[in-house]
ROMI-978400 format. One record per residue (C-alpha): x, y, z. Coordinates in steps of 0.2 Angstrom, whole numbers, padded with zeros to 4 digits. Layout:
BEGIN
@c1:X c2:Y c3:Z
...
This chain:
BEGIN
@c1:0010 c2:0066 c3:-0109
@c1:0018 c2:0059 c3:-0091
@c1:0028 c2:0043 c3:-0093
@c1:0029 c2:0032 c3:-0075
@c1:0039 c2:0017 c3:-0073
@c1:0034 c2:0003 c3:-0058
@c1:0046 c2:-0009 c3:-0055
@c1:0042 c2:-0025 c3:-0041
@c1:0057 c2:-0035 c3:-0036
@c1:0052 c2:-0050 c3:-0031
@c1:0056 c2:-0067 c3:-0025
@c1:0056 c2:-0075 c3:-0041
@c1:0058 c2:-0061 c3:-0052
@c1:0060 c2:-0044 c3:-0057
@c1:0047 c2:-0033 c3:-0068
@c1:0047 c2:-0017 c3:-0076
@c1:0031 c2:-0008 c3:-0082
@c1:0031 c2:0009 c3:-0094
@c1:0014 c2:0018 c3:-0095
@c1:0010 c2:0034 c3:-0103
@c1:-0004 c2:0043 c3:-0094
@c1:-0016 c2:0049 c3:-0107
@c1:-0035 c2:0056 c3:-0105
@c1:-0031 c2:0052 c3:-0086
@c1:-0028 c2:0033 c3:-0093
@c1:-0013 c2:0024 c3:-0094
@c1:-0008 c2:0016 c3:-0110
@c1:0007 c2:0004 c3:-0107
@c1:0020 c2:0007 c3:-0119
@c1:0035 c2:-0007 c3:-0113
@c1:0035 c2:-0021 c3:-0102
@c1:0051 c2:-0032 c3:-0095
@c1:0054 c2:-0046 c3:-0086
@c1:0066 c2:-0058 c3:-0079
@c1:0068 c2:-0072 c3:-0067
@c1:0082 c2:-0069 c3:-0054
@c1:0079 c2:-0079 c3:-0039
@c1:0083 c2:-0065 c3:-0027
@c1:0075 c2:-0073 c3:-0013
@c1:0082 c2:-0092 c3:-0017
@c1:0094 c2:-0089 c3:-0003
@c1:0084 c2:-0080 c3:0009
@c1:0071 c2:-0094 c3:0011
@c1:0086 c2:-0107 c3:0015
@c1:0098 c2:-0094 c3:0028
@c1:0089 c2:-0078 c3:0027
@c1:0102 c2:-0068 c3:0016
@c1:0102 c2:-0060 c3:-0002
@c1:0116 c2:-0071 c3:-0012
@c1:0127 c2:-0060 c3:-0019
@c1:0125 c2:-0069 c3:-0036
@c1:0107 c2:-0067 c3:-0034
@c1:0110 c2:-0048 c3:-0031
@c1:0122 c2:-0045 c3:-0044
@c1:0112 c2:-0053 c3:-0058
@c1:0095 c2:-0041 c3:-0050
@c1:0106 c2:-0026 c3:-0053
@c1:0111 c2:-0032 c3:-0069
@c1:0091 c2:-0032 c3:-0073
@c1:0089 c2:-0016 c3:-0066
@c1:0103 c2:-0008 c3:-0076
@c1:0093 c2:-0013 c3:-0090
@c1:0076 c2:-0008 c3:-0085
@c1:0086 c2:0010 c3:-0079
@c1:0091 c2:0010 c3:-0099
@c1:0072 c2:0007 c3:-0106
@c1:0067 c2:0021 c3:-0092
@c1:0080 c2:0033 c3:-0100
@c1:0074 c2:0028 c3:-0118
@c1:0058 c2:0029 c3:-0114
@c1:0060 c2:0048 c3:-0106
@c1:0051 c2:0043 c3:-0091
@c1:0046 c2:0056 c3:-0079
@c1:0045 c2:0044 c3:-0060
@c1:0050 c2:0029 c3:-0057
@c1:0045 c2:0021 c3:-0041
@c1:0053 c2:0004 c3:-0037
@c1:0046 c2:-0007 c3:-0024
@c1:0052 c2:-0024 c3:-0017
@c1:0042 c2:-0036 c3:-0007
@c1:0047 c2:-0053 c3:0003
@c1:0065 c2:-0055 c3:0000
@c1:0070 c2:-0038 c3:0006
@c1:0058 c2:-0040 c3:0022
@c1:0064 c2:-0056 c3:0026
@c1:0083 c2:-0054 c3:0023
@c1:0097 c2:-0047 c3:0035
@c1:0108 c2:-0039 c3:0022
@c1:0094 c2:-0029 c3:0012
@c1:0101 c2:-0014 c3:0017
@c1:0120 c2:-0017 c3:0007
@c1:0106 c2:-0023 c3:-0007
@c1:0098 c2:-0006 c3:-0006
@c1:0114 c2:0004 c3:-0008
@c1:0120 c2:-0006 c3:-0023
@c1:0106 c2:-0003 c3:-0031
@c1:0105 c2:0015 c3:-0029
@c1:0125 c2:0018 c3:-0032
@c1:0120 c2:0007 c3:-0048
@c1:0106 c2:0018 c3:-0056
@c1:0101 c2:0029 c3:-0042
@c1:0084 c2:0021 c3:-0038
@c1:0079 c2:0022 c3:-0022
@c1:0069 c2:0004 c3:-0016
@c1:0054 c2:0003 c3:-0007
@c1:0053 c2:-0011 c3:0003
@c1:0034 c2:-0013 c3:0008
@c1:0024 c2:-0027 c3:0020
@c1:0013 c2:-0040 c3:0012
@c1:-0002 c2:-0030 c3:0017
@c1:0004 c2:-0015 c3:0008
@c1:0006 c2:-0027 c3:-0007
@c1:-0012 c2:-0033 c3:-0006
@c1:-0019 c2:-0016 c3:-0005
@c1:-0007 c2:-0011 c3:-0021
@c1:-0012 c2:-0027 c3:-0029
@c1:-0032 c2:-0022 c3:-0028
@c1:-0029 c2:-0006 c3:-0031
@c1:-0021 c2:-0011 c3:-0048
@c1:-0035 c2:-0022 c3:-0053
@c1:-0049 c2:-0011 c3:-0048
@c1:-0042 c2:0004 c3:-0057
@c1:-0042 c2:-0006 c3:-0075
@c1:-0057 c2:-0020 c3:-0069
@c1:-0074 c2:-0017 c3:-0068
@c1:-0079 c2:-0025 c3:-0054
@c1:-0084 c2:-0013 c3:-0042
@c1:-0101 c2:-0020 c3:-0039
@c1:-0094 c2:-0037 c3:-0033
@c1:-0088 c2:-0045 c3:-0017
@c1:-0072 c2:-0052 c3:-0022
@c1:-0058 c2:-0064 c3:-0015
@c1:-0042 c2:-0058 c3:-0024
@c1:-0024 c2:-0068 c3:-0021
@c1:-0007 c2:-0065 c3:-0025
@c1:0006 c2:-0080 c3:-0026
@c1:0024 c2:-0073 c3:-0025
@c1:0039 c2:-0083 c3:-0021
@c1:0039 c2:-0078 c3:-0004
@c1:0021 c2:-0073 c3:0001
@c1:0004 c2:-0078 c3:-0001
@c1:-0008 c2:-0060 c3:0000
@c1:-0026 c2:-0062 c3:0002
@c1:-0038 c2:-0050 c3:0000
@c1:-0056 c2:-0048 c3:0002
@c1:-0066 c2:-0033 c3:-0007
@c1:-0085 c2:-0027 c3:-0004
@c1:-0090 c2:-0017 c3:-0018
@c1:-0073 c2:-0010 c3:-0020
@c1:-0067 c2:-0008 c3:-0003
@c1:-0056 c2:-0018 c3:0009
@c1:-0062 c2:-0028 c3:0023
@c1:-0049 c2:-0041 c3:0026
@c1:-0029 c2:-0043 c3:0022
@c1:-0019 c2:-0058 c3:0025
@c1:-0001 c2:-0063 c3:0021
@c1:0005 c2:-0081 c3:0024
@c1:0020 c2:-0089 c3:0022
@c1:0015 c2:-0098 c3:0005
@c1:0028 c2:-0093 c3:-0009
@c1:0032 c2:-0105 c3:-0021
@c1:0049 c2:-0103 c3:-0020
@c1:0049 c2:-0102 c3:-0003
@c1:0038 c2:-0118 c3:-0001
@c1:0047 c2:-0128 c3:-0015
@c1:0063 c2:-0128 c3:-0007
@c1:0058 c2:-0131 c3:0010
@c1:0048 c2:-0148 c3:0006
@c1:0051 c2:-0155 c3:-0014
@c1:0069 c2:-0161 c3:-0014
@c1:0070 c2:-0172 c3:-0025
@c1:0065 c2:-0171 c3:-0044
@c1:0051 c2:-0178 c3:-0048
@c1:0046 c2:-0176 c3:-0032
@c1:0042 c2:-0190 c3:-0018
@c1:0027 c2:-0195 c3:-0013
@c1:0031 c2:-0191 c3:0007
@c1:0037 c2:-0174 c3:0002
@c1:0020 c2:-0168 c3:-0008
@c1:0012 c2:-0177 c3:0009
@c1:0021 c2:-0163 c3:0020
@c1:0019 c2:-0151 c3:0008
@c1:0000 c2:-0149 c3:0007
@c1:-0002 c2:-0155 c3:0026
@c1:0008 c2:-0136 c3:0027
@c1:-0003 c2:-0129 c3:0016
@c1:-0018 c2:-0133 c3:0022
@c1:-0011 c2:-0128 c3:0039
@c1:-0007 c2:-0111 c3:0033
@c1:-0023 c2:-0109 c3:0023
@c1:-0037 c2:-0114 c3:0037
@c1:-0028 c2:-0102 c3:0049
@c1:-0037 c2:-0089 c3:0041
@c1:-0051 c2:-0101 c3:0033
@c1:-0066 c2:-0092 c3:0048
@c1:-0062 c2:-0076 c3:0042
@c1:-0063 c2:-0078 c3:0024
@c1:-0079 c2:-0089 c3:0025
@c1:-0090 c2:-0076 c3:0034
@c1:-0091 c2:-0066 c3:0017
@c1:-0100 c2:-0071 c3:0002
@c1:-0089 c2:-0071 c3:-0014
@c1:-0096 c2:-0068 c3:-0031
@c1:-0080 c2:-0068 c3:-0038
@c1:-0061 c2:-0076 c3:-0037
@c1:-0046 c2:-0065 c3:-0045
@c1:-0028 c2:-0074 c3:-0047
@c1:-0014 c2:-0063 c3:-0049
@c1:0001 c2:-0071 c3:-0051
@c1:0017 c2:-0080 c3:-0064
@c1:0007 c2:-0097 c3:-0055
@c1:-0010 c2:-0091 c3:-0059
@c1:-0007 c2:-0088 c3:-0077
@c1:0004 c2:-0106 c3:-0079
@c1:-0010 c2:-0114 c3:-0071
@c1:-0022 c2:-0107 c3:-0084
@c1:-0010 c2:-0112 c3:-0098
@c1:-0008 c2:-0130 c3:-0088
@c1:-0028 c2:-0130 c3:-0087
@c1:-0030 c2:-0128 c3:-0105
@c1:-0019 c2:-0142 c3:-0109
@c1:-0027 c2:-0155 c3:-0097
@c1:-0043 c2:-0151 c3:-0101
@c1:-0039 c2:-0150 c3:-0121
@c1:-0048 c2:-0134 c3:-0126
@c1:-0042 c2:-0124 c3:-0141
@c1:-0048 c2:-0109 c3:-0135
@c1:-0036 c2:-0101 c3:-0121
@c1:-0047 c2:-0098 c3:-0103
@c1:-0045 c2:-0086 c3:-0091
@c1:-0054 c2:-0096 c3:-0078
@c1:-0051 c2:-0111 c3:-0070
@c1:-0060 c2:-0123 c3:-0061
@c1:-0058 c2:-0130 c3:-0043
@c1:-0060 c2:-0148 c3:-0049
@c1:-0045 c2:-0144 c3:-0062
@c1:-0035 c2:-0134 c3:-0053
@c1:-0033 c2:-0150 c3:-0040
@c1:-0030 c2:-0163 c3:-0055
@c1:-0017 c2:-0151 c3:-0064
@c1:-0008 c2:-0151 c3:-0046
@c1:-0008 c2:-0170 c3:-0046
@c1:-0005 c2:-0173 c3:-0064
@c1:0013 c2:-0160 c3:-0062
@c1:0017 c2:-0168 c3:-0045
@c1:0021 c2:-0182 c3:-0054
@c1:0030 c2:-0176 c3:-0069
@c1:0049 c2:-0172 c3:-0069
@c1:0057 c2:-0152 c3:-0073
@c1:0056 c2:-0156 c3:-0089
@c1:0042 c2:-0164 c3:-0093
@c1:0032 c2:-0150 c3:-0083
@c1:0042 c2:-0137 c3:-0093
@c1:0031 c2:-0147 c3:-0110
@c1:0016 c2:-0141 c3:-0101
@c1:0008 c2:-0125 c3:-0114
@c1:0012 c2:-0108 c3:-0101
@c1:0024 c2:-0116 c3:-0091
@c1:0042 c2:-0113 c3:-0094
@c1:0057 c2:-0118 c3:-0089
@c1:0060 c2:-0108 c3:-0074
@c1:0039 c2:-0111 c3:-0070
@c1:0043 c2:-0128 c3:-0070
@c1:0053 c2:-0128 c3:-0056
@c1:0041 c2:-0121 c3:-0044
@c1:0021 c2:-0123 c3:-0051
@c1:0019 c2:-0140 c3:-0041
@c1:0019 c2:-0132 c3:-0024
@c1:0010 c2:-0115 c3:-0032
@c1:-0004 c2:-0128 c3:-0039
@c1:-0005 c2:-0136 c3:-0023
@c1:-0006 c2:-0117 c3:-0014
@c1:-0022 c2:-0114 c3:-0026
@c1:-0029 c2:-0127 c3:-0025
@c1:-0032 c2:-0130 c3:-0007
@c1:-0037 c2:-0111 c3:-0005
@c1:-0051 c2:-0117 c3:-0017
@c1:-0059 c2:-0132 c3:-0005
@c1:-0054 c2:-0124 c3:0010
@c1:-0063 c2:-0109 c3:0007
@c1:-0078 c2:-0115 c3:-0005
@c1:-0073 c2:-0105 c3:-0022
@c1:-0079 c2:-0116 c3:-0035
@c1:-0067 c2:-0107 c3:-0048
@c1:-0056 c2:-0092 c3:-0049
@c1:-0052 c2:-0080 c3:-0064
@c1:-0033 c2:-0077 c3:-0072
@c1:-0030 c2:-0056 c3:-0071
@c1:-0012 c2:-0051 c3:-0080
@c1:-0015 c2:-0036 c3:-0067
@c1:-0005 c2:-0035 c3:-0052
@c1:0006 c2:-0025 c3:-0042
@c1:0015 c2:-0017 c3:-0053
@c1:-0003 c2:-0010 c3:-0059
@c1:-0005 c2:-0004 c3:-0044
@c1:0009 c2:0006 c3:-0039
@c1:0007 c2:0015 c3:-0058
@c1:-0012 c2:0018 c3:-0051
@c1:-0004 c2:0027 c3:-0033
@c1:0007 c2:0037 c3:-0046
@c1:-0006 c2:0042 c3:-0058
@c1:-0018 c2:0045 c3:-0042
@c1:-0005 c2:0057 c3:-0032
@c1:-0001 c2:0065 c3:-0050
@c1:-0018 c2:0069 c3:-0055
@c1:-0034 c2:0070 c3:-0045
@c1:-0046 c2:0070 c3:-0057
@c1:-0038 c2:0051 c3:-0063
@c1:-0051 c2:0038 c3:-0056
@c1:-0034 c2:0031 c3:-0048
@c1:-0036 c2:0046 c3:-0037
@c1:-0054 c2:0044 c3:-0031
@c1:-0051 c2:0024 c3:-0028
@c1:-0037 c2:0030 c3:-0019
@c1:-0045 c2:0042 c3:-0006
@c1:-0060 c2:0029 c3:-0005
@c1:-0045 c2:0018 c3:0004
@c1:-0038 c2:0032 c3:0013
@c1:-0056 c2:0034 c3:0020
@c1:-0058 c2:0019 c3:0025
@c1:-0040 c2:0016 c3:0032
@c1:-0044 c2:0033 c3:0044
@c1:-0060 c2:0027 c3:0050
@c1:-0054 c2:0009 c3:0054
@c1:-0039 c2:0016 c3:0060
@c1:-0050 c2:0031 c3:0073
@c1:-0062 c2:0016 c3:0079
@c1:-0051 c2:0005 c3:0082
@c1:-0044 c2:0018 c3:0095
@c1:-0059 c2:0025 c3:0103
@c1:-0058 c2:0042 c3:0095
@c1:-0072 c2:0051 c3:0095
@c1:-0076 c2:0053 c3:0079
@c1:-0087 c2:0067 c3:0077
@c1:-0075 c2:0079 c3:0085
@c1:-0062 c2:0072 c3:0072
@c1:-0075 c2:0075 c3:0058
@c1:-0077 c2:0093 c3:0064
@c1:-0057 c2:0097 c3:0066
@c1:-0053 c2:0088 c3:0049
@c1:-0067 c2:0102 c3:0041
@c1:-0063 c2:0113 c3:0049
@c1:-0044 c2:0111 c3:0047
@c1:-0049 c2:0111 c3:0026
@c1:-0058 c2:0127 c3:0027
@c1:-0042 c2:0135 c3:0037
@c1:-0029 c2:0128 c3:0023
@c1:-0040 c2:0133 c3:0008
@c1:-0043 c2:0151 c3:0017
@c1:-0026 c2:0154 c3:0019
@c1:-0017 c2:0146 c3:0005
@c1:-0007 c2:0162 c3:0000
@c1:-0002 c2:0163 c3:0016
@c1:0004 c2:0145 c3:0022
@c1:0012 c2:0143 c3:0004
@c1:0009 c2:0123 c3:0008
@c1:0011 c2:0109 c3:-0005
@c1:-0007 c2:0103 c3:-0012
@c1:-0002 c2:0085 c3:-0003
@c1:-0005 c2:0094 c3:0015
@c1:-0021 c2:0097 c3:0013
@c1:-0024 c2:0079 c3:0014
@c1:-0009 c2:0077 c3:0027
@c1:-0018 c2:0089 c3:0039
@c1:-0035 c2:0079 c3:0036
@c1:-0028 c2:0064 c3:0039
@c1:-0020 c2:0071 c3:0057
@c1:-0036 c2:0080 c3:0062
@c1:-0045 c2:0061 c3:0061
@c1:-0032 c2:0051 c3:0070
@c1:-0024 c2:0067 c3:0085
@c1:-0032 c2:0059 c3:0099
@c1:-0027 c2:0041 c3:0094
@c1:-0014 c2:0041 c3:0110
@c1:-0027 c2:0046 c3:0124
@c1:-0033 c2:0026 c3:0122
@c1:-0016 c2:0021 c3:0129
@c1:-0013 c2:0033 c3:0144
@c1:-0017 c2:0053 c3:0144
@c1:0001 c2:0055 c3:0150
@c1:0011 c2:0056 c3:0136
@c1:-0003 c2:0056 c3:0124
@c1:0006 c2:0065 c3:0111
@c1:0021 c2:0054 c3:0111
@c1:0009 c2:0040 c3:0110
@c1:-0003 c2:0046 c3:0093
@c1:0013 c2:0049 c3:0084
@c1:0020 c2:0031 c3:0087
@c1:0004 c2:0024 c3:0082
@c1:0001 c2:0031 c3:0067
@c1:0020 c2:0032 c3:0060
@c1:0018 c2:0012 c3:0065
@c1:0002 c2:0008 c3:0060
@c1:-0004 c2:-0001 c3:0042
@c1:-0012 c2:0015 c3:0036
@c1:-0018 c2:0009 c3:0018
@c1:-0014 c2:0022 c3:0005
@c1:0000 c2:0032 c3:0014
@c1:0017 c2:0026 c3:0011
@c1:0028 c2:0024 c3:0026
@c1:0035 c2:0044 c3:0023
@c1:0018 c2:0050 c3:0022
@c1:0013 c2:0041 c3:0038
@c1:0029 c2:0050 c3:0047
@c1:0023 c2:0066 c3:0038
@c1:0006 c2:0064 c3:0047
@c1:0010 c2:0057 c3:0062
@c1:0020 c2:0071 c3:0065
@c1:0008 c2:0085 c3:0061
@c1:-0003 c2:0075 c3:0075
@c1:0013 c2:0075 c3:0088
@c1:0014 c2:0091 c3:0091
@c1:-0005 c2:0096 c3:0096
@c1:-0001 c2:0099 c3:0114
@c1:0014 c2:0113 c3:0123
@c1:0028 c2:0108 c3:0116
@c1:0032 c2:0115 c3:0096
@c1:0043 c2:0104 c3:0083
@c1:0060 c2:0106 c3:0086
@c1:0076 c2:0099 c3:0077
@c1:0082 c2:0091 c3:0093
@c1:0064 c2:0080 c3:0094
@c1:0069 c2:0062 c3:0085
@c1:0051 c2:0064 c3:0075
@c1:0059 c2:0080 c3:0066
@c1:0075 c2:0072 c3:0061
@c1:0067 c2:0057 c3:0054
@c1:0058 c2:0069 c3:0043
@c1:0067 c2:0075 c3:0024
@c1:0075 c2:0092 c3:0024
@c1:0058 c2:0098 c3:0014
@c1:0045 c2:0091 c3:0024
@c1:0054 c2:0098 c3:0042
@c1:0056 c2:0114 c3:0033
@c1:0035 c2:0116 c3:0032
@c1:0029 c2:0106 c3:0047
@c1:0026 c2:0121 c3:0059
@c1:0018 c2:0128 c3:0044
@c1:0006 c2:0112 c3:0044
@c1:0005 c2:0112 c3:0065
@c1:0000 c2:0128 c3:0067
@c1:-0016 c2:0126 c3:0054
@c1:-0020 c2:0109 c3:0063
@c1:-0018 c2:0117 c3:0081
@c1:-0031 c2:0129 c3:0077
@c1:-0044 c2:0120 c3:0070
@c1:-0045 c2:0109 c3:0085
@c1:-0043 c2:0124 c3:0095
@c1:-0058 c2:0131 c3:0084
@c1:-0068 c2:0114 c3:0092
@c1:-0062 c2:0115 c3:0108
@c1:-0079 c2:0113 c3:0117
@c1:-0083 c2:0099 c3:0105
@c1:-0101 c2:0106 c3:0101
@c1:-0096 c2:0110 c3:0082
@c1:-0103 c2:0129 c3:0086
@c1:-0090 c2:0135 c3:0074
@c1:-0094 c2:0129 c3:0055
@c1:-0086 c2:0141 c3:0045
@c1:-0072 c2:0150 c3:0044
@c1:-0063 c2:0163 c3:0032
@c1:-0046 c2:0174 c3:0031
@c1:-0045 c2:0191 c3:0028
@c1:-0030 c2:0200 c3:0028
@c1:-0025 c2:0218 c3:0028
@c1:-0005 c2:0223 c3:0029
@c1:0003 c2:0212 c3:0043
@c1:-0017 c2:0206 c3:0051
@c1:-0023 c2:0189 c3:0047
@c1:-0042 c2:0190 c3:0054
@c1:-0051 c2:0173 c3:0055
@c1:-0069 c2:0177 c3:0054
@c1:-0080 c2:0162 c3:0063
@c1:-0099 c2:0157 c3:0058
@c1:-0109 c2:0147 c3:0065
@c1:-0120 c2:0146 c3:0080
@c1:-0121 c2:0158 c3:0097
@c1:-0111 c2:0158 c3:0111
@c1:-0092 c2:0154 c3:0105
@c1:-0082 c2:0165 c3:0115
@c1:-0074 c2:0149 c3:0123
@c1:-0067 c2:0144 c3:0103
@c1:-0062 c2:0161 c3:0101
@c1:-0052 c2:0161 c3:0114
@c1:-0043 c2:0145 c3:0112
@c1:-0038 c2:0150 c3:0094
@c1:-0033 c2:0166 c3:0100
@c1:-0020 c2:0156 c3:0110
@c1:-0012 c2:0151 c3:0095
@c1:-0006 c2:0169 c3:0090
@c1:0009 c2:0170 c3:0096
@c1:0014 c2:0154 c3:0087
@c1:0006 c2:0160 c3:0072
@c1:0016 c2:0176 c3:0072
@c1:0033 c2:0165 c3:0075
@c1:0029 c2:0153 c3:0059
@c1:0021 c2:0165 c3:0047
@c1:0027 c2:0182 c3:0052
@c1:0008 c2:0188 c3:0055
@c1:-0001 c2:0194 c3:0068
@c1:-0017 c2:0182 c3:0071
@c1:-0035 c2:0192 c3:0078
@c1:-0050 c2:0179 c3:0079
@c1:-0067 c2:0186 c3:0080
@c1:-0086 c2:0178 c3:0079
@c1:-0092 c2:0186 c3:0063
């Protein structure tokens, strides 16, 4: 069976997750985890400590160790506010590849969100709910709100509780004027997004987080229960934030599930949850050990197998990410419907011939939806325009190379061809520039094969015979005009496949 590895460095700390993907389910077979304050410094003068570093490396070099033993087959490694927020990431980055020879994801707080609910949602049932889900890092706050399953609003403040801790508590315990500042922050950061989040109806609050799970261990203690709860209340989440604010490290560190390093930080993480409770009217919220290491394991088992549940919840947000992405651009979403079909029928038709990657199915699809994104800033220079916007756009469920991959597909829909000189070519890897005229030329036809936008062409098949590729149209009467536009592209055809290309109405 595959064995993946998801590795999140994180403000605070740094965690490893093996799973072994079995009967399209993971089964977690070793789990590491250690606190090395990478992003202490960064919150103070906004660069990675080299301490900081060193120790994070020494933590990787163990997890790279458990991955050898462990014989697993991908690794992905992702990092979240430190590397965003630092200027020296990049010598971070090259340390730790010339150390183990991983290569790190740095991805936005967004991107985490989505990663976060797609970890939960692959191993949660709770599909049928409407659901408020946050993550506390030591950087960031994410927010995310779910309808049966699917995203409709993402938020990232500025709430770590690293970040936050050393920015108002100074002293230890802490004064009475710094927890004042503190929460009038907090309250500021969280009713800037307090509209949004209130125009939804929310059966159900999901914590994510070190903090979550301390709180829940504090929670118990206060409210002296034998059994251990995975939920906790608004009303005691607020008296666990006062009761720690005024305890020394150590005496917070006595508290069951909060440790010594936890200590240090769970007063201003207590205070984060508990005014994101009044403020935005959730009477409780519910401790998940799910979180983004979950789901990056879910994208891998998604992309690896597509008959994983990981991968339909992944296309679901892919979906939805093309759609919002199209409306929000005025594309005319019909026509885009019709290329992306047709585009599929032309890369299933001539499979043998293109000699693609299975991914670029999905690839094309996605740059038939969003082609005419650029035509909403200026006709002029459309082209130019659709590929910055999708390779800079929050695309949920394409990682950043993905996005380039498709955004550059949908670059070259008008005269001019990929060339190596074009800075969109170069920024490609060596594989993916090697097929992308491959993955043009398909594209260029199915919108060619729509030209007229009246969807008369609605199936399509290849037949070939010696150096003839014939595309045989169905559909409705009168498509000379399609015909002609596809025919258009032979010459390119010819050039990429070494073919000659004859179009015909069936």
């Amino acid at each position: 069976m595959p064995v993946f590895a998801a590795i999140d460095i994180g403000a605070n700390s740094v965690r490893l997750k093996i799973a072994e993907l079995t009967h399209r389910k993971f089964r977690v077979i070793h789990e590491d985890r250690e606190v090395t304050r990478l992003g202490e410094s960064v919150f103070r003068n906004n660069v990675l400590a080299p301490d900081a570093m060193a120790h994070t490396v020494k933590v990787l070099t163990r997890f790279y160790r458990a991955s050898q033993k462990f014989r697993v087959e991908q690794v992905r490694v992702v990092s979240t506010s430190p590397l965003r927020d630092s200027k020296n990431s990049r010598a971070f980055i090259e340390w730790v590849k010339s150390a183990v020879g991983w290569k790190i994801e740095t991805i936005s707080g967004l991107e985490e969100g989505r990663l976060i609910h797609l970890g939960v949602l692959s191993n949660a049932r709770i599909k049928n709910k409407d659901v408020l889900m946050f993550d506390l890092g030591g950087g960031s706050c994410e927010i995310t709100l779910s309808e049966h399953g699917h995203i409709r609003e993402m938020f990232s403040l500025p709430l770590g509780a690293v970040r936050i801790t050393q920015e108002f508590l100074l002293h230890d315990p802490a004064k009475a004027k710094e927890v004042a500042r503190l929460r009038e922050y907090i309250a500021e950061q969280v009713n800037r997004i307090a509209p949004a989040v209130r125009r939804y109806s929310v059966d159900l609050a999901i914590a994510t987080s070190g903090t979550a799970a301390a709180l829940a261990g504090a929670a118990r203690a206060l409210q002296r229960k034998s059994r251990y709860s995975l939920t906790v209340s608004r009303k005691v989440a607020t008296n666990v934030a006062h009761e720690l604010a005024g305890r020394s490290v150590q005496e917070r560190a006595q508290f069951p599930g909060i440790g010594p390093r936890r200590s240090e930080i769970i007063v201003a993480g207590a205070f984060v949850f508990a005014e994101m409770m009044a403020q935005y009217g959730l009477p409780s919220f519910q401790y998940s050990p799910l979180g983004l290491r979950d789901g990056v394991l879910a994208q891998m088992a998604a992309d690896a197998d597509i008959g994983t549940r990981q991968h339909r919840r992944l296309e679901a947000e892919r979906e939805d990410a093309l759609t919002s992405l199209a409306k929000r651009y005025s594309v005319d979403a019909r026509h885009a419907t019709h290329v992306r079909d047709l585009s599929q029928q032309l890369f299933k038709s001539l499979k043998a011939i293109h000699g693609l990657p299975p991914d670029y199915a999905e690839w094309i699809a996605a740059a038939a939806m969003l082609h005419e994104l650029g035509s909403y800033i200026n006709r002029n220079g459309r082209h130019r325009h659709t590929y910055y916007l999708i390779a800079n756009s929050e695309l949920f469920g394409f990682s950043a190379e993905q996005r380039h991959i498709v955004a550059s597909i949908a670059r070259y829909m008008g005269k001019s061809r990929p060339s190596e000189r074009d800075r969109e070519v170069r920024d490609l890897r060596p594989s993916a520039r090697e097929v992308l005229d491959r993955a043009v030329v398909l594209l260029r036809i199915a919108r060619a094969l729509n030209q007229g936008r009246r969807g008369i062409v609605q199936k399509v098949r290849a037949k070939e015979a010696g150096s003839e590729i014939t595309l045989e149209l169905r559909g409705k009467p009168g498509m000379d005009l399609e015909v002609w536009m596809a025919e258009k592209e032979r010459s390119y055809f010819r050039d990429v496949f070494g073919r000659d290309l004859i179009v015909k109405a069936a």
